[in-house]
C-alpha angles and dihedrals in degrees: 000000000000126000096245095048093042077055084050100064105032084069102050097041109021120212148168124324087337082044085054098046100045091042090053088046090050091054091051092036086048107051091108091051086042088059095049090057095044090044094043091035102081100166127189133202113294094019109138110213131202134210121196118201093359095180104197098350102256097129092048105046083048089061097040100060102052104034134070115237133070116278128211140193147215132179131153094207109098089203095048088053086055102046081039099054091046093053090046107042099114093058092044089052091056091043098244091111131056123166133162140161110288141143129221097241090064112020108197094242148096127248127297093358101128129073104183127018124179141182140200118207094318101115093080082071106046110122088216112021083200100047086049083052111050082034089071092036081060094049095044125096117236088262094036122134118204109199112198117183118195139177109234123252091231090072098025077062099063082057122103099215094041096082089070102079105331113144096196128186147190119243080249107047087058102046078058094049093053099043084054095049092049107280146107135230108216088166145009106195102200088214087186134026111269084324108088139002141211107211113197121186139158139206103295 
């Protein structure tokens, strides 16, 4: 296996020692997305708030600890829910925190329970952009808002690894893709220049 795809999959399914490092370099590489979450999420008590691909658990315990609502998890990397749940303990053992493994094509959830849901940098691995769509539309409430930040093709091209598995899109492929799938896009943040992207959108 080469280097760049070995990269590759290490950041779409995290595991062991290459899970730890990629997941340490997301969390550095991301700091600009993570602050487009924290500053559109704008949760309120009794929110209950979904992440979807949470890694090791930096962005959400972030979140957790400084906002009201109830925040839950999903991750379909076996040693991700582990690191997660140990960086997060304390907030699990006060029930502000729940995570568990979960994919995107199939959230482990009953109709119209999230607020709010948001993801960092996990569409390009979804095996069906509109199953993990609709997927996310069947989980929100009436009123939810799903926030999903993305780096543009245009710079993960100019990427070696991300030729192995990445599924990568345009702002506005994807604000397509969600108003098809039954939501609406209200604002696209370009978060950097022509570099990465904070897409919000509503029920539609």
């Amino acid at each position: 296996m080469s280097i760049n795809k070995y990269i590759a999959d290490q950041f779409g399914m995290p595991t062991g020692f290459g899970g730890t490092i990629s997941t340490f370099i997301m969390n550095r590489m991301n700091q600009i997305q993570y602050k487009s979450v924290m500053n559109n999420l704008n949760c309120s008590q009794g929110d209950k708030i979904l992440d979807i691909g949470f890694g090791n658990g930096y962005l959400i315990k972030q979140l957790a600890s400084k906002n009201p609502g109830d925040f839950y998890g999903i991750e379909i990397s076996e040693d991700m829910l582990e690191t997660a749940s140990k960086r997060n303990r304390k907030l699990i053992e006060q029930g502000k925190v729940h995570l568990t493994k979960g994919n995107v094509m199939d959230i482990p959830s009953e109709d119209s329970y999230f607020n709010k849901i948001y993801t960092v940098n996990t569409v390009y691995f979804w095996d069906n952009l509109d199953k993990g769509l609709s997927e996310i539309k069947r989980v929100l409430t009436p009123d939810g808002v799903f926030i999903n930040v993305i780096y543009s093709r245009q710079w993960l091209d100019n990427i070696k690894y991300t030729q192995y598995g990445f599924s990568k899109y345009t702002p506005k492929e994807l604000e397509e893709a969600t108003l098809s799938n039954g939501l609406k896009v209200v604002k696209i943040i370009e978060t950097k220049k022509d570099v990465s992207y904070c897409i919000i959108s509503k029920m539609s």
